[in-house]
LUMGUKE-258094 format. One record per residue (C-alpha): residue number from 1; x, y, z; residue in one letter. Coordinates in steps of 0.05 Angstrom, whole numbers, plus 32768, in hexadecimal, padded with zeros to 4 digits. Layout:
residues N
<vexpa><k>NUM</k><u>X</u><v>Y</v><w>Z</w><r>A</r></vexpa>
...
***
This chain:
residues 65
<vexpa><k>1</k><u>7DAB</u><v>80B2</v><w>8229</w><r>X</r></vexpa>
<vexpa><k>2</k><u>7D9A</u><v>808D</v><w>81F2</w><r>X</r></vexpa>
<vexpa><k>3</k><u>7D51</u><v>8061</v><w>81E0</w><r>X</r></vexpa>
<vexpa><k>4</k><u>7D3F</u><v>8033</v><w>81B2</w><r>X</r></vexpa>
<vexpa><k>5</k><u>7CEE</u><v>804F</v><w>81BE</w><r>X</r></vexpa>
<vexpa><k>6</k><u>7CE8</u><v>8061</v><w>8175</w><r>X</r></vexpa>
<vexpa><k>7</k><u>7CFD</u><v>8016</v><w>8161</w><r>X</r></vexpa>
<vexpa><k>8</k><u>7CCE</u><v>7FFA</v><w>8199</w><r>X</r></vexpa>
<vexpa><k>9</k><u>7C8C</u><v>802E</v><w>817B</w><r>X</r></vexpa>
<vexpa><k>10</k><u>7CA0</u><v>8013</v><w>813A</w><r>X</r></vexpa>
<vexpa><k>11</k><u>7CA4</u><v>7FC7</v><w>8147</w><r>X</r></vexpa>
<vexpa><k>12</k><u>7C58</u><v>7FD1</v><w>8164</w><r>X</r></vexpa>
<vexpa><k>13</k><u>7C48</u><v>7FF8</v><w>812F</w><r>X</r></vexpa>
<vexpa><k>14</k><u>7C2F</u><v>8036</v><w>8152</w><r>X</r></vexpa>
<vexpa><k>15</k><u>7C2E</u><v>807E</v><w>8135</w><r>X</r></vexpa>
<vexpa><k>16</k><u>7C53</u><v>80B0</v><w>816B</w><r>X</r></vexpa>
<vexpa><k>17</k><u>7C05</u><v>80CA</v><w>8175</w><r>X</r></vexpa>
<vexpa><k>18</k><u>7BF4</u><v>8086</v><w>818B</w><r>X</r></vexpa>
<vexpa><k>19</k><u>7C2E</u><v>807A</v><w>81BA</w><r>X</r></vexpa>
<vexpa><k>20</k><u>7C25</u><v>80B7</v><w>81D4</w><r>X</r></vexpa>
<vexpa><k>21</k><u>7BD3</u><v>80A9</v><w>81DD</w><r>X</r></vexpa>
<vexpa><k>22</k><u>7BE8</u><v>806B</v><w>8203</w><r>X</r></vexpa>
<vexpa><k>23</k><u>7C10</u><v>808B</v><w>8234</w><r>X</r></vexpa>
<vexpa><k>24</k><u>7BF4</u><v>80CE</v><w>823C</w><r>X</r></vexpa>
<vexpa><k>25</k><u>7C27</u><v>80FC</v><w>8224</w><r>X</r></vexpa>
<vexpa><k>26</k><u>7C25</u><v>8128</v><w>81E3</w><r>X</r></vexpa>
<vexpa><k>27</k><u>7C42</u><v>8110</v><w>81A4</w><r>X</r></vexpa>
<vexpa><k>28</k><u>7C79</u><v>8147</v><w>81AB</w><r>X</r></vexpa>
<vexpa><k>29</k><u>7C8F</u><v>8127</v><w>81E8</w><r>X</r></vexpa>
<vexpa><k>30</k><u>7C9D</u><v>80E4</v><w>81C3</w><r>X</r></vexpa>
<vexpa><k>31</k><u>7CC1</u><v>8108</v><w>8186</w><r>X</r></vexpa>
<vexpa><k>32</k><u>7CE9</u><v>812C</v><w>81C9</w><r>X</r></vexpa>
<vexpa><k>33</k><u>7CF5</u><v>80E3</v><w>81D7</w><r>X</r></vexpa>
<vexpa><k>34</k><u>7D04</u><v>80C1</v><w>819D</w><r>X</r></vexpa>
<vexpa><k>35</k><u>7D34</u><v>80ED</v><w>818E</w><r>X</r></vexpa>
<vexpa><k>36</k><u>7D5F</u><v>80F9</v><w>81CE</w><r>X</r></vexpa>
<vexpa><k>37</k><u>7D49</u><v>8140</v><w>81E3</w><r>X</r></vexpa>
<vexpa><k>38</k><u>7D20</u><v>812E</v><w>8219</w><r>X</r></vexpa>
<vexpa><k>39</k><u>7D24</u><v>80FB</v><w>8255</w><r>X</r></vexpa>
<vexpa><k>40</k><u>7CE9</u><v>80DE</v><w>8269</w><r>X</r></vexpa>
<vexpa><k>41</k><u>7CD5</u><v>80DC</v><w>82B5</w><r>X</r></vexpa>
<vexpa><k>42</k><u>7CE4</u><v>809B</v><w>82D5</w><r>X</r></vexpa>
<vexpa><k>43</k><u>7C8D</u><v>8091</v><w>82DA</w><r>X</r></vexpa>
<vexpa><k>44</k><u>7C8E</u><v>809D</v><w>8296</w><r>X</r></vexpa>
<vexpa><k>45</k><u>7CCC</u><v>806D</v><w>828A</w><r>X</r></vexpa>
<vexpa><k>46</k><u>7C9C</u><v>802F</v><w>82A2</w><r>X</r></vexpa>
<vexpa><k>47</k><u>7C67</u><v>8041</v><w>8278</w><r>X</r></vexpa>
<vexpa><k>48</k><u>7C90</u><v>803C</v><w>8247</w><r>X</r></vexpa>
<vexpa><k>49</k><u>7CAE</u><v>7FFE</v><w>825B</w><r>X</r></vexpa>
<vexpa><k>50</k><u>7C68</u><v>7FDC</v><w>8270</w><r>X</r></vexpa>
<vexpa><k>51</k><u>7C44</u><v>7FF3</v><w>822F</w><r>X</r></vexpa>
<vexpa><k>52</k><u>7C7C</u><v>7FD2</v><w>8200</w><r>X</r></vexpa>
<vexpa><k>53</k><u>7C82</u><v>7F99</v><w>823D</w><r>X</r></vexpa>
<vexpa><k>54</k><u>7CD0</u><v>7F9D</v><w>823E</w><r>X</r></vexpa>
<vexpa><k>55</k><u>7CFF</u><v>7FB8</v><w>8279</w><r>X</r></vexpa>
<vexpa><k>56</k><u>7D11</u><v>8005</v><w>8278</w><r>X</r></vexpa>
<vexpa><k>57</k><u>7D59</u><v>7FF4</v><w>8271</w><r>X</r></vexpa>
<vexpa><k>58</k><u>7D37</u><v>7FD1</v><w>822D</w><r>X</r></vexpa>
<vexpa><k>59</k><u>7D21</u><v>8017</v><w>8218</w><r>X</r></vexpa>
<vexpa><k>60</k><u>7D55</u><v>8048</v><w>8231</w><r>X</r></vexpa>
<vexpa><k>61</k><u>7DA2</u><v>8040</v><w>8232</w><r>X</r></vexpa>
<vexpa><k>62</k><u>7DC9</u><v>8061</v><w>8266</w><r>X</r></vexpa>
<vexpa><k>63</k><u>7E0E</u><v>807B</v><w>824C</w><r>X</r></vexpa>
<vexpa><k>64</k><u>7E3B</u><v>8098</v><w>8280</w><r>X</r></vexpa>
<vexpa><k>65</k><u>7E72</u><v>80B9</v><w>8261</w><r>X</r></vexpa>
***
């Protein structure tokens, strides 16, 4: 799956400390993110979504190949 999170952090300007602040999670979790070797929990998903105030599907693309 792949996310535009990094571009969203970015365009807010938030540091992956605050993000991660925000939400609750460690910074390690949104590096994990950012760069595609973790998946986020669908709870977490909406926090994600509600903090940045765009759909999940906004966030995180679904490829099914």
């Amino acid at each position: 799956m792949k996310n535009k999170l990094k571009l969203y952090r970015i365009q807010k300007s938030l540091t992956q400390e605050d993000l991660a602040d925000k939400i609750g999670v460690s910074r390690q979790t949104i590096i994990a993110i950012e760069t595609g070797r973790y998946l986020p929990s669908i709870t977490l998903a909406f926090k994600l979504a509600k903090l940045f105030k765009v759909s999940i599907e906004d966030i995180f693309i679904y490829k099914n190949n």
